[in-house]
C-alpha positions as CSV (number, residue, x, y, z in Angstrom):
1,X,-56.5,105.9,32.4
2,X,-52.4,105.4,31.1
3,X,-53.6,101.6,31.2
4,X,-57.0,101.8,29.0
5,X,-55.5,104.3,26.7
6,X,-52.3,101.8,26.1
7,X,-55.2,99.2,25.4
8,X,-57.4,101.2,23.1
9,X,-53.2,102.5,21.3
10,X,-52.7,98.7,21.1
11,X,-55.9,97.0,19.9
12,X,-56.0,100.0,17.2
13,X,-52.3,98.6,16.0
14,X,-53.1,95.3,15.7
15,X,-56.3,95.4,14.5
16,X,-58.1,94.1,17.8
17,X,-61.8,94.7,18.6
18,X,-62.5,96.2,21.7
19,X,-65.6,95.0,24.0
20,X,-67.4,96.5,26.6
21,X,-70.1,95.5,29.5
22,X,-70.5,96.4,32.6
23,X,-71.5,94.6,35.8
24,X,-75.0,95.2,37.3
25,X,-74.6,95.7,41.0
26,X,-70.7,94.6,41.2
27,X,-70.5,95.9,44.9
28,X,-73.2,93.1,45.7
29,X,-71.2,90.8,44.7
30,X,-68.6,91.1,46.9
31,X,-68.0,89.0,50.1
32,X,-67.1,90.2,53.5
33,X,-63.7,88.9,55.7
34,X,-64.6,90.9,58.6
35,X,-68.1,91.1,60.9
36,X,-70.3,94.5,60.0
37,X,-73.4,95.1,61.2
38,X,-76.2,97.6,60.7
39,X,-79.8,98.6,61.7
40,X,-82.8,97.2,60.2
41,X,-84.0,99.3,57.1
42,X,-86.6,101.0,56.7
43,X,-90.1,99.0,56.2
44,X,-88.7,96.0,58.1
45,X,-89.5,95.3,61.4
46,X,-86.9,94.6,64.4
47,X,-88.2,91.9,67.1
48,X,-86.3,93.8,70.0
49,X,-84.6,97.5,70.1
50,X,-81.3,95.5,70.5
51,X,-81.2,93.6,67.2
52,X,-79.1,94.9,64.0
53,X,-78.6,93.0,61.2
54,X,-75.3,91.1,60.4
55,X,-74.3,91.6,56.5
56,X,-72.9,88.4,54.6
57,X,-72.8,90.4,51.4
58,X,-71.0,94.1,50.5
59,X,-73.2,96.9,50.5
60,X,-72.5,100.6,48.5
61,X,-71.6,102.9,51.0
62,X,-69.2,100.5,52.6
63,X,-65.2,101.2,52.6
64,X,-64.4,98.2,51.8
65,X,-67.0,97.7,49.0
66,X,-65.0,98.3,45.9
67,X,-61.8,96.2,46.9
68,X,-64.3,93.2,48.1
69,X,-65.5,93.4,44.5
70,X,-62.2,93.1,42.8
71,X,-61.3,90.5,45.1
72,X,-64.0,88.3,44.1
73,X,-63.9,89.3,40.6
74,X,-59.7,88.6,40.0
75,X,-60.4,85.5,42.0
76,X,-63.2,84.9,38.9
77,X,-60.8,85.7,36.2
78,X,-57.5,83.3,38.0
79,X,-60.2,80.7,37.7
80,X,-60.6,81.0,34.4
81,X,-56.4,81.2,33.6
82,X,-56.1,85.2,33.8
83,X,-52.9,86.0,35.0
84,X,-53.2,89.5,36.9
85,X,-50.5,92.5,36.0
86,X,-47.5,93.0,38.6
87,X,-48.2,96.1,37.4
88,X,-51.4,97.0,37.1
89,X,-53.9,95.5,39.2
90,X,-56.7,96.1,36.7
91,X,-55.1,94.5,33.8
92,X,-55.5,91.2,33.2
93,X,-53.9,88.5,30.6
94,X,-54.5,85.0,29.2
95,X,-52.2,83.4,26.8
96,X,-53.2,79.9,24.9
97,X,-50.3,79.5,22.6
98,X,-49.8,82.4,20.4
99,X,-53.3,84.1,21.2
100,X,-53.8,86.5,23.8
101,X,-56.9,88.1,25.4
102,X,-56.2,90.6,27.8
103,X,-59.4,92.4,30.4
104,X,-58.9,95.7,31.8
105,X,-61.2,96.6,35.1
106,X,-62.5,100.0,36.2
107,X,-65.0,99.6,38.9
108,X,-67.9,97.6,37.0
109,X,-66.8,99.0,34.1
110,X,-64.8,96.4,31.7
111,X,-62.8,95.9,28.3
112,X,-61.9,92.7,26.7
113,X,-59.8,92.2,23.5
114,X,-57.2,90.3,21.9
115,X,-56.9,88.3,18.9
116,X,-58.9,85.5,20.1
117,X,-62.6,86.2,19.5
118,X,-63.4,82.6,20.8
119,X,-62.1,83.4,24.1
120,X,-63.6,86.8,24.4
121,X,-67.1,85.1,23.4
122,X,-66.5,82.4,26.4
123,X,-65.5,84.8,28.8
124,X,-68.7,87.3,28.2
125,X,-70.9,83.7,28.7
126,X,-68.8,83.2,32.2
127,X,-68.9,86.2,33.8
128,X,-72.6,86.6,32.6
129,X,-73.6,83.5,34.8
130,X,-71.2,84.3,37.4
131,X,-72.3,88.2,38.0
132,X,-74.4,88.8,35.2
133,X,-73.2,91.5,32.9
134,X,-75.0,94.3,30.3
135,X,-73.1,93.5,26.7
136,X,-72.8,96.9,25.8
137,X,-70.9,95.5,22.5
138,X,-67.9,97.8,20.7
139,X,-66.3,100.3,22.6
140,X,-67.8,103.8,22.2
141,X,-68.2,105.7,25.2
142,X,-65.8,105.0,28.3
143,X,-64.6,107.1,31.4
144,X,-66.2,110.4,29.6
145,X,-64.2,109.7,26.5
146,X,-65.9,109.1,23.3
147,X,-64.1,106.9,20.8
148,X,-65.1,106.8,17.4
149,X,-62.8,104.3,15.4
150,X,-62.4,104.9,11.3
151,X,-60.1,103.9,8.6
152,X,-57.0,106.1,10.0
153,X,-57.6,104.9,13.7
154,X,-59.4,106.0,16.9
155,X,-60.7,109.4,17.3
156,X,-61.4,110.9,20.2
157,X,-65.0,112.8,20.5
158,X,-64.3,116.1,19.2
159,X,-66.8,117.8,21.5
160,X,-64.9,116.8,24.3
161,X,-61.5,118.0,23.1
162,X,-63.0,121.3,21.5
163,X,-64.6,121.7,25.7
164,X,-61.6,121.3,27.3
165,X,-59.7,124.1,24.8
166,X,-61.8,126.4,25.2
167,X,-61.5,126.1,28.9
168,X,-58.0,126.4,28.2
169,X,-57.9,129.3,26.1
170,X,-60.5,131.1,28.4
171,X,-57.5,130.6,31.5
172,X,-54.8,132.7,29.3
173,X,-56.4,135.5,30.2
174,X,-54.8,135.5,33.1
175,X,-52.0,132.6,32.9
176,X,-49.6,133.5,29.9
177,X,-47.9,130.5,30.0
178,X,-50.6,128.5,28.6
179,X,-50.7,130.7,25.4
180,X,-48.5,128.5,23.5
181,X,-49.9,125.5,24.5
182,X,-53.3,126.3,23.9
183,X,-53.0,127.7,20.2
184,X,-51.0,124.4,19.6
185,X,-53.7,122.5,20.5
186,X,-56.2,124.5,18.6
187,X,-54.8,123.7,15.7
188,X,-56.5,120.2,15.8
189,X,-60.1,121.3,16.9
190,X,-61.6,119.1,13.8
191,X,-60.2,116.1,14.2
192,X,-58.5,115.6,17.6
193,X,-56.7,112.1,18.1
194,X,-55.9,110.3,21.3
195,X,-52.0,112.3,21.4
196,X,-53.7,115.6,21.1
197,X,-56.2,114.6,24.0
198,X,-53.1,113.6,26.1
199,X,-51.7,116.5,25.5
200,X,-54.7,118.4,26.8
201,X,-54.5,115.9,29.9
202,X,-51.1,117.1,30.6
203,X,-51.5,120.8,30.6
204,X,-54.4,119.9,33.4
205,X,-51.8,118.0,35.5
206,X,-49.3,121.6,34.8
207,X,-52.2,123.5,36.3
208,X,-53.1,120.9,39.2
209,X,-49.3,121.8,40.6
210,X,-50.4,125.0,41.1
211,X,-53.7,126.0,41.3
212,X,-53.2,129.3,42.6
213,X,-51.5,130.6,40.1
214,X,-51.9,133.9,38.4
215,X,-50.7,137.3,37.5
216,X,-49.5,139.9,39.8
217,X,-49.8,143.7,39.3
218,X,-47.4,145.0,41.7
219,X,-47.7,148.2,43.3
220,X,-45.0,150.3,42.1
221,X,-44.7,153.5,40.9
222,X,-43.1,152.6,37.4
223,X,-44.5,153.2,34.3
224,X,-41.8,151.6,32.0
225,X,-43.1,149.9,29.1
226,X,-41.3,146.7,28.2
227,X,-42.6,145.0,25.0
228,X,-40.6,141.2,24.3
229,X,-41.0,139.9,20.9
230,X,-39.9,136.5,20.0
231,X,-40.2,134.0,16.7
232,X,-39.5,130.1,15.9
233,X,-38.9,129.9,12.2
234,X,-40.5,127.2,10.6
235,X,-41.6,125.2,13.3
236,X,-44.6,123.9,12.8
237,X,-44.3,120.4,11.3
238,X,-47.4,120.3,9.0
239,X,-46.8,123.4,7.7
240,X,-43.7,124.7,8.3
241,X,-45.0,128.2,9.3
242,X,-43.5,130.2,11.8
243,X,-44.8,130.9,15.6
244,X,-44.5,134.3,17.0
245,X,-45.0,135.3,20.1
246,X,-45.2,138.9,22.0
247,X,-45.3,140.2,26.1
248,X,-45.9,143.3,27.2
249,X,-45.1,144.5,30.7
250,X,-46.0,148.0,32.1
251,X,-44.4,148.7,35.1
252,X,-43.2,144.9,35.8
253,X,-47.1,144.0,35.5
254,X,-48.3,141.7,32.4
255,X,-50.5,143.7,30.6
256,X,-50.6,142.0,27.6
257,X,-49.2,138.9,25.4
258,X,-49.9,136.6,22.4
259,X,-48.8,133.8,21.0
260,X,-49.5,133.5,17.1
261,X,-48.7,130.9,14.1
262,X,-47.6,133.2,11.3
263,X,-50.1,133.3,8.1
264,X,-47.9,132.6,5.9
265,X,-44.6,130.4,5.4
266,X,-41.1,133.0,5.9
267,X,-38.5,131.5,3.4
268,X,-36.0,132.3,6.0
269,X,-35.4,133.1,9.9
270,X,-34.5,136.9,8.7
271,X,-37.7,137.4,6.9
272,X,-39.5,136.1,9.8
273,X,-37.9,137.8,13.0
274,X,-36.8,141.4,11.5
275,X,-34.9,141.4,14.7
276,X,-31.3,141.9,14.8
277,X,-31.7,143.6,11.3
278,X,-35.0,145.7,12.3
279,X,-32.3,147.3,15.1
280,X,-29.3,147.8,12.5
281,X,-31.5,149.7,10.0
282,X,-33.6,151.5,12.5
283,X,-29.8,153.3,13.6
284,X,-28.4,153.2,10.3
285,X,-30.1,155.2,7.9
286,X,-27.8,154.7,4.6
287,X,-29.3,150.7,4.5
288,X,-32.9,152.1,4.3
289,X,-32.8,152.2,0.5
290,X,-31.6,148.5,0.4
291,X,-34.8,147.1,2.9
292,X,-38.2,148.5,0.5
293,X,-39.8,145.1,0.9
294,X,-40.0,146.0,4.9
295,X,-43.6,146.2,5.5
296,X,-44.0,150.1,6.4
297,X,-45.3,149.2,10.3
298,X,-41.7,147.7,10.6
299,X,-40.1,151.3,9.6
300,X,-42.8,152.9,11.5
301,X,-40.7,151.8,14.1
302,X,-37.4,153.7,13.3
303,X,-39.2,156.9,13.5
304,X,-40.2,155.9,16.9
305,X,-36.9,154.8,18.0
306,X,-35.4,158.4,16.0
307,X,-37.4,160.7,18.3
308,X,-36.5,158.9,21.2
309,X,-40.1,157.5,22.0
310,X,-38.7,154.5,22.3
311,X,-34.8,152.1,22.4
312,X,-34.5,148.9,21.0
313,X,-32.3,146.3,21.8
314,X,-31.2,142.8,21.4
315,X,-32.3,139.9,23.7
316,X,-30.4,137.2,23.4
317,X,-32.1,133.7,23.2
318,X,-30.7,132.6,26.4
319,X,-32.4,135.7,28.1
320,X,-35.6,136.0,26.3
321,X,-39.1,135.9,28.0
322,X,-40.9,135.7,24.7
323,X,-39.7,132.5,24.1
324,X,-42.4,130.9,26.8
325,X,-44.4,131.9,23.8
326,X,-42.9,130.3,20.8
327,X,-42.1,126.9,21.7
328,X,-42.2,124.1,24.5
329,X,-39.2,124.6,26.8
330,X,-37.7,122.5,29.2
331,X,-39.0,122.3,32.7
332,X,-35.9,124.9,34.2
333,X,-36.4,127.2,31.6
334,X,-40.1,127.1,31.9
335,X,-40.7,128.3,35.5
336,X,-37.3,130.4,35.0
337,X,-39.7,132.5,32.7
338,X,-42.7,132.1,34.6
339,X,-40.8,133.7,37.4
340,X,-40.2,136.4,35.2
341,X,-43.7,137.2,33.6
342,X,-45.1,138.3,36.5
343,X,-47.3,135.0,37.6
344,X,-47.2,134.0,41.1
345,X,-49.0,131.6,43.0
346,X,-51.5,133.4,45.8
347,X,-51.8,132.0,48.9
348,X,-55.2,130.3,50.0
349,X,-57.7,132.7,51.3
């Protein structure tokens, strides 16, 4: 997939049309090195119970089928001057001066483009007579993915992204650490691009490492009620809105968390976090005169704090677990947190 999606990144650079036609019966096509036999089918008579049939040709069903076919197709393509990637067996390349074409292989599946619509006319004629093919045209639909190419670029189906969010979204119900992530990429819902799916992609291959994942409500007596709240000021790029982001643990078990871009834009980190400031006032009582624009929920929670319903202290950034919830972290810090939050991988039943 890395190898069509740098195709479909490239041809939409330069300007490149992309075609697409598929093989009819490519394993057919295939020829076999070794002796393999099988029984008669069904319908055709056998003149002793000792006869089987010996195959000159692949069959589906056969291991060696699919690497048969690409044998016999690369050997097709080297014919014709491809030159085959040291680095991807699927990719092909022909130069002729300073055009290029360049084939990329999935099964029976196949894209051509390049800047040389002579050659990619000649080579659809070629491989028609050799295996005869079905000239599906422009690329549209391929591996499940939708492309839909405009003025801007190409744009990925949005059904299909808008699906695979709100599989994501339903999973942070139990799995915290994809709260972040998933609002992120909710934020492009109407008009997803080919980064955004990738993104999406990725998160997959974070949950493939451990599928067994998921929150833990351990059986201790506790009832302390830890709340973590956490903001990045100004860090969304289009907007420059701030992302917030809350967790809630009672009795060491998540209970409840969020991660949230702000409504509106705070003109600076103070307005936004209320932290360090929120705890000053809340003990101080001769700076409550100088804070009125303080929403009243934000001096509801001196009261608390003055009856002794509740403390409030400091986290430094270093130590804060609300920070899973505000931006992208790197990999250490991430599954230091995880660790943390009260998700834990079960073991296979």
């Amino acid at each position: 997939m890395t190898t069509i999606r740098c195709l479909i990144a490239i041809a939409v650079k330069k300007g490149w049309s992309i075609s697409q036609f598929d093989v009819n019966n490519a394993f057919l096509h295939g020829d076999l090195q070794e002796e393999v036999y099988m029984k008669f089918p069904s319908g055709m008579a056998s003149p002793s119970p000792n006869h089987v049939c010996q195959l000159q040709k692949s069959l589906y069903g056969l291991k060696q089928a699919s690497r048969q076919w690409h044998v016999k197709l690369a050997g097709a393509l080297t014919f014709k001057g491809y030159t085959i990637s040291l680095n991807d067996y699927s990719l092909f390349f022909n130069k002729t001066g300073d055009l290029i074409s360049i084939i990329v292989v999935y099964v029976n599946d196949i894209l051509i483009t390049g800047d040389d619509p002579i050659e990619t006319a000649t080579m659809k004629d070629f491989l028609n007579s050799k295996f005869q093919i079905k000239d599906l045209g422009e690329l549209h639909y391929f591996l499940g993915m939708e492309i839909l190419r405009g003025e801007h670029g190409c744009i990925i189906d949005p059904s299909i992204y808008r699906r695979l969010v709100d599989k994501l979204n339903y999973l942070t119900h139990t799995r915290p650490d994809l709260s972040f992530l998933v609002i992120t990429l909710s934020q492009f819902m109407q008009q997803p691009c080919q980064g955004h799916f990738d993104t999406a992609l990725r998160v997959l291959r974070y949950l493939r490492l451990n599928p067994d994942q998921g929150q833990f409500f351990n059986p201790t007596s506790s009832f302390f009620l830890i709340a973590l709240c956490d903001a990045d000021w100004a860090s969304c790029r289009d907007s420059r809105r701030s992302i917030s982001g809350f967790f809630i643990s009672l009795g060491g078990s998540p209970v409840s968390w969020k991660s949230k871009k702000q409504a509106f834009i705070s003109l600076s980190s103070a307005e936004l976090e209320y932290s360090q400031a929120a705890i000053y006032i809340a003990k101080n009582s001769m700076f409550h005169e100088r804070t009125k624009h303080v929403e009243v929920d934000c001096h509801f929670v001196r009261q608390q704090f003055l009856s002794g319903l509740i403390s409030l202290s400091f986290v430094p950034s270093s130590a804060q677990l609300a920070n899973l919830f505000t931006k992208a972290l790197s990999g250490p810090s991430h599954f230091s947190i995880l660790s943390k939050l009260g998700v834990v991988s079960f073991p296979s039943p």
